[in-house]
C-alpha positions in Angstrom: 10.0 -36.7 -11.0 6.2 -37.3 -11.0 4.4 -37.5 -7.5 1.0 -38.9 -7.8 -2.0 -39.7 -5.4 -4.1 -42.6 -5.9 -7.2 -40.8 -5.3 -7.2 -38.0 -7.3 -10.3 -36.4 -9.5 -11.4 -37.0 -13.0 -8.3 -39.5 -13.5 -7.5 -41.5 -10.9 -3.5 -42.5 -9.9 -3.3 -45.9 -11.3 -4.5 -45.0 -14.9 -2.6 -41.8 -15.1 1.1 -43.2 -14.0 -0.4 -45.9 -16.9 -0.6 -43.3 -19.1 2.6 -41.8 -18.0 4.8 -45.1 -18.5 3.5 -45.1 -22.0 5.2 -41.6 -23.3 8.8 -42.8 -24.5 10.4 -39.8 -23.0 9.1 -39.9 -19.2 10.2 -44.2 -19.3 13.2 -43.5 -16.8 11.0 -40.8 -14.7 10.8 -41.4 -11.3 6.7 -41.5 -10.7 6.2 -41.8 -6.6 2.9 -42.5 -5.7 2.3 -40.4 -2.5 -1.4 -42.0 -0.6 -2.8 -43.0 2.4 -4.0 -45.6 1.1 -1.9 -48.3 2.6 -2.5 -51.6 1.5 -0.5 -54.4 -0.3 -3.1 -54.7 -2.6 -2.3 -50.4 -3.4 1.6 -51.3 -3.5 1.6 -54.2 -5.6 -0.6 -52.6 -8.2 1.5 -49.3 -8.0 4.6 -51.4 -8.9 2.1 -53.0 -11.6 1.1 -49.8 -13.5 5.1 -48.4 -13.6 5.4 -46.3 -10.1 9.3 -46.3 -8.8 8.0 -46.2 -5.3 4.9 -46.3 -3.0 5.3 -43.7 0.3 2.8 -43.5 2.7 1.3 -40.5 3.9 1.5 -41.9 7.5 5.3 -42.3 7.2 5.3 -38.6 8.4 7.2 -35.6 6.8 10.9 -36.2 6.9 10.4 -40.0 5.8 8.7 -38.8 3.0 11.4 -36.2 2.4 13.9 -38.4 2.3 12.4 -40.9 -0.1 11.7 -37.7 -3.0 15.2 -36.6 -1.9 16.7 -40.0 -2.7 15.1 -40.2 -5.9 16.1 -36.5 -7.1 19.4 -37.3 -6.3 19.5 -40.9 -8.2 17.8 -39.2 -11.1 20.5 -36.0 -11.3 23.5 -37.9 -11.1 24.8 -36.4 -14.1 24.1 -33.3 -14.0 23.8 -30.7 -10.6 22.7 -31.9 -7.5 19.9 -30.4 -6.0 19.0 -29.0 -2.6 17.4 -31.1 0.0 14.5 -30.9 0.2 13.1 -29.5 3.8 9.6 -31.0 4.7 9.6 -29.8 8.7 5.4 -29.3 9.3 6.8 -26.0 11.2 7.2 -24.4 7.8 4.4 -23.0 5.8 4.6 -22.1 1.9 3.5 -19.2 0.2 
């Protein structure tokens, strides 16, 4: 799984999930473009360039979690299934 933002520096979203679509071996990835930028003009051209799904920033922590959750576990079906994945804003990482 690849999670992009659209704005991003020195390459920006669009062109690198582009770039990514074009490798052989990453054309059944899951690429998620993770933004707050919002607009049907952002989701259309993400669907454009090859993303698998557009989640918004704004959709708030366990929304998000449950979108990269479901596309972990659609992506693993053969093989083990990983842990959920635990986005509470309570937790901090190291």
């Amino acid at each position: 799984m690849v999670i992009l933002d659209l704005v991003m520096p020195i390459i920006g979203g669009y062109e690198l999930c582009t770039q990514i679509r074009r490798i052989p071996e990453f054309k059944d990835t899951p690429i998620l473009i993770l933004t707050s930028n919002d607009t049907i003009f952002d989701r259309l051209r993400s669907k454009f360039v090859g993303a698998t799904a557009f989640i918004s920033k704004t959709a708030g922590n366990e929304k998000i979690g449950e979108q990269i959750q479901r596309y972990l576990n659609a992506s693993n079906k053969e093989s083990e299934e990983p842990s959920p994945i635990n986005f509470n804003s309570s937790e901090t990482s190291s």
